[in-house]
N, C-alpha and C positions, 0 to 999 in steps of 0.2 A: 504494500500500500504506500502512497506518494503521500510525504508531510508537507504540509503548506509551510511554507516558508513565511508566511504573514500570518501574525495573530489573530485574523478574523474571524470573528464568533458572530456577527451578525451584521444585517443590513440597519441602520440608524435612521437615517433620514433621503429620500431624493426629493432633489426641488425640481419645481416646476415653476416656468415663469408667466407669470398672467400679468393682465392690465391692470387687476385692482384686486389688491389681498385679501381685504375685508371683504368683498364679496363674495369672492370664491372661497373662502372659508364658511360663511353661510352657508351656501350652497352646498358644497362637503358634508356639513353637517348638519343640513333637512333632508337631503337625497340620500342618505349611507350610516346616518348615525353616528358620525365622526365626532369628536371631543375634542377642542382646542388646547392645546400645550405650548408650553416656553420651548423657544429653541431658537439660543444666540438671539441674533438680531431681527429673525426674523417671525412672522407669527404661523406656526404650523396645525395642520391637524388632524388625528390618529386614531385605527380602529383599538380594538382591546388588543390585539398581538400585533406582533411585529414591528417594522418602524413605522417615520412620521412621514407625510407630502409637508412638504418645506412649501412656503409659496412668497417666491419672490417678483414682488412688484417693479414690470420693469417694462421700457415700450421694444429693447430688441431682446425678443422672444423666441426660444427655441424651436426646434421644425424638426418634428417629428416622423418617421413613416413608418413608423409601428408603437405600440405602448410603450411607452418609457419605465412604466410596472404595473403590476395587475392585482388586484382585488382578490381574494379569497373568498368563494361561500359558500354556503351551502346548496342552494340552487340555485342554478343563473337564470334558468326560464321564470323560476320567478321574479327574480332581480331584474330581469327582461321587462316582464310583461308592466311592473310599478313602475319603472323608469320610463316608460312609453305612454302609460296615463299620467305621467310626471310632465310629459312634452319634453324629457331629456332624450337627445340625438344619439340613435343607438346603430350598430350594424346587427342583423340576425344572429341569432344565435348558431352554435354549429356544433357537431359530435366532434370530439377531436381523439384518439383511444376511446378512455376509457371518462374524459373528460368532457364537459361541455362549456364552451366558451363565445365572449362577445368580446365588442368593444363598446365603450360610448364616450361623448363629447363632452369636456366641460365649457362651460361659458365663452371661454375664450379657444376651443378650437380643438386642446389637446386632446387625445387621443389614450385613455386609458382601459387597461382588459380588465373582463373580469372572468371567473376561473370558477366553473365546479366539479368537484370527487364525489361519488356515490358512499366512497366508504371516508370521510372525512365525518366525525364527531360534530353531531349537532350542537349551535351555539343560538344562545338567545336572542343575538343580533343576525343577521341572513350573511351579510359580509363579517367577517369576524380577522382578517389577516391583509394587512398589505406587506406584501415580499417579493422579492426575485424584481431585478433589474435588467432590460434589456440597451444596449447602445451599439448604436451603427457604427457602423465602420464604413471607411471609402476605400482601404486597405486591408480588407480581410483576413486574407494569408499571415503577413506581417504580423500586425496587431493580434493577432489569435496567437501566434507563439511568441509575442513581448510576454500578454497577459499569461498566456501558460506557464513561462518562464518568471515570472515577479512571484506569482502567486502560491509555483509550485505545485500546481494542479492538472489534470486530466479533462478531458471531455469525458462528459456522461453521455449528452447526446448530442446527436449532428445529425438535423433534419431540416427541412425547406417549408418556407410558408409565402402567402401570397404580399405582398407589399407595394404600397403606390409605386415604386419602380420596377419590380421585377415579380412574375407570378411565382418563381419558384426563388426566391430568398435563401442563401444558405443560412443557419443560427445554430448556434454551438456553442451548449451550457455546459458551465465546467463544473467538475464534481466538487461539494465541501462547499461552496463559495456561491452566496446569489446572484451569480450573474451571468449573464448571454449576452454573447457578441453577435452582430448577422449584417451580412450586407444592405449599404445603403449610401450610393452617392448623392442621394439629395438630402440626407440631414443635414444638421447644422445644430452646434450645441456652443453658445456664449456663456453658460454659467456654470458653474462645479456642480456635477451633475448628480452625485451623491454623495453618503457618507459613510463609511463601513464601523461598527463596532471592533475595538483591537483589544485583546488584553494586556498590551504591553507597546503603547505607542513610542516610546525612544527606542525598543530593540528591532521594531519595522524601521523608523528614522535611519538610524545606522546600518542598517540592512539595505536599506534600497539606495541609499549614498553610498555606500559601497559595489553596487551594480551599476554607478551611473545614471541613477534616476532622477531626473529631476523635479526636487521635492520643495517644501515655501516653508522658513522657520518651524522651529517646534514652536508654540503658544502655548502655556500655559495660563490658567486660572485657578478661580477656589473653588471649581469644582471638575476641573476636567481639563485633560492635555493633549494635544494631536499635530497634525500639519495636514497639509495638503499633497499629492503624485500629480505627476502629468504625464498622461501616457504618449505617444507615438503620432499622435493626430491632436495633440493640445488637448486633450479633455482632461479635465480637472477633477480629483478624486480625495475626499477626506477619509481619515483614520483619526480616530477620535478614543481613548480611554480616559472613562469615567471613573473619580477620584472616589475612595472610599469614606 
């Protein structure tokens, strides 16, 4: 078995960038059940598991051509059918395995899935998990063995989906770690596009400056220490440990 080389224990936070915070946080949290949290400077907000949508108010906004991350729940068709008497912008639902999946629209455009398993534990909320991170690439090849190589991981799977540029998409999720990389020359990402949980952010620090990474100050506070990666196409990536 392959040891990650980075202390990641979980996904933290990915931002999304909208025109206006406080709405889309509203919004969030009449359509999904979402709870508002502190996070840094900006205002975020989260189901009962997993991490936060960061939402940063900005007017150059990200471009997406597939979910940036997806929703967990228990049923999507039903998550379907309320978000469509919601008048929220959805695509059909679809068998995907053993899974059934959408997307739909927030406010300002983006493009988020949502995801259900038959044999996932019912929760009191319908969505109960935001997790797993997708990011395009325009350099697939490349980029997929930087990230193999920083993270010390494997592909779990390498399979094809449809995307506004290409019907058949490569995306290749790596084991241990939420995230999927898949082709896509018409994205475009301005802002740190997430944040990962680390249990040990100076020994990633030293670790990936030792690879040649280039990485932004460690920061500390009084309650938590991290920096920022950039990977091979300028996408900006935090590692964050939370102080005891």
């Amino acid at each position: 078995m392959m040891t990650h080389r980075l202390n990641v224990t979980a996904l933290r936070g990915v931002y999304l960038t909208v025109s206006d915070a406080r709405r889309s946080a509203a919004w969030f949290e009449r359509h999904f059940g979402m709870t508002g949290v502190p996070y840094g400077d900006f205002p975020s907000v989260k189901l009962p598991e997993g991490g936060a949508v960061v939402l940063v108010e900005t007017s150059q906004r990200n471009v997406y051509e597939s979910s940036p991350f997806h929703f967990k729940c228990n049923d999507a068709r039903l998550a379907h059918g309320e978000l469509t008497r919601q008048a929220v912008r959805a695509t059909e639902p679809v068998n995907w395995h053993h899974y059934v999946d959408f997307n739909f629209f927030d406010p300002d455009g983006n493009p988020i899935a949502v995801i259900s398993d038959p044999g996932w534990r019912p929760h009191p909320n319908n969505y109960f998990r935001m997790d797993g991170i997708f990011m395009g690439s325009t350099r697939l090849e490349q980029s997929l063995a930087w990230y193999l190589d920083v993270f010390g991981a494997e592909i779990e799977y390498d399979f094809t989906l449809e995307t506004a540029s290409s019907p058949h998409a490569r995306m290749c999720c790596l084991r241990g770690v939420p995230f999927t990389l898949f082709e896509s020359p018409g994205g475009l990402v301005h802002h740190r596009f997430c944040d990962f949980a680390t249990r040990d952010a100076v020994a990633d620090y030293h670790y990936l400056l030792d690879k040649g990474v280039r990485v932004t100050p460690l920061v500390r506070d009084e309650t938590r220490f991290g920096f920022s990666f950039i990977d091979p196409e300028g996408r900006e990536m935090g590692l964050v440990e939370e102080k005891e």
